[in-house]
N, C-alpha and C positions, 0 to 999 in steps of 0.2 A: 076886329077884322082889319088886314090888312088892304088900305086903299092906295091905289097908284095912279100917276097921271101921265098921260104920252104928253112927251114936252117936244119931240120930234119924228117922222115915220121917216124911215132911209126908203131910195129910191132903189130902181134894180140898178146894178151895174152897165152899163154901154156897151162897153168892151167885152166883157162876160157873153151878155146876151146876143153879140154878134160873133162870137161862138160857137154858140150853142143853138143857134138859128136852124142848122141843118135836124139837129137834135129834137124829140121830141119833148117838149120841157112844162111843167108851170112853175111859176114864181111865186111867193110869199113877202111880203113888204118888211123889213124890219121896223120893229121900233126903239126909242132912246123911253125908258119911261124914270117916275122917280116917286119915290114914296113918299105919300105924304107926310105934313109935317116932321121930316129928316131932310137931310140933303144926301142919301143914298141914292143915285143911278143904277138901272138892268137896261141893259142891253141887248134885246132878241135879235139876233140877227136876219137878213135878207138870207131867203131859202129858195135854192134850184134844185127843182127835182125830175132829172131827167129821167125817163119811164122807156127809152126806146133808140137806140140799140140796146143800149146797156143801163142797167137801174145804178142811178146815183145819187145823192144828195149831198147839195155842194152849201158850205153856211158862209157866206162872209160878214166879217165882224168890223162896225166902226173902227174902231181903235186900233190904231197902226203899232204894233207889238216893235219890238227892237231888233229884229227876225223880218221887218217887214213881210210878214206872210198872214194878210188878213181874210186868204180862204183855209176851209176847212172840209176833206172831204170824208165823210162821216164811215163810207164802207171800207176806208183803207186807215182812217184813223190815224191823217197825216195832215201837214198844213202844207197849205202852200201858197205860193206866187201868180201873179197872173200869168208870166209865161212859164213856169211851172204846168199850170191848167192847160195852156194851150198846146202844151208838147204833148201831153196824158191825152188830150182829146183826139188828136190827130190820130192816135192809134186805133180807132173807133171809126 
């Protein structure tokens, strides 16, 4: 059986969350974990899931990609930036 250990839990985003403040939202905490005996890292991401206006689920990912775009929004299956997000949300 496969055992893992959380080596660090991400926090919510700041900037995000004051966002999405107007928004009806919860959050999910990410975690950093890593498999025993391996030095393998997973990475779960921090989870926004807005339920009101519009249903969304927003993942952002530790790891700063070369794209710099460490959101991801699951119902349009695109990534994106923070002011990216912030433009998309305004429309709402």
């Amino acid at each position: 059986m496969l055992e893992f250990k959380t080596i660090e839990e991400l926090k919510p985003n700041t900037k995000l969350l004051e966002l999405i403040k107007d928004f009806t939202y919860k959050t999910k905490k990410g975690k950093v974990k890593v498999l025993l005996n391996t030095n393998l890292q997973f990475i779960e991401p921090t989870e926004y899931l807005i339920t009101y206006p519009i249903i969304l689920t927003i993942l952002e990912y530790k790891v700063n990609e070369i794209s710099n775009k460490p959101f991801y929004i699951k119902e349009r299956k695109e990534k994106y930036n923070l002011k990216e997000i912030e433009t998309f949300l305004r429309n709402f």
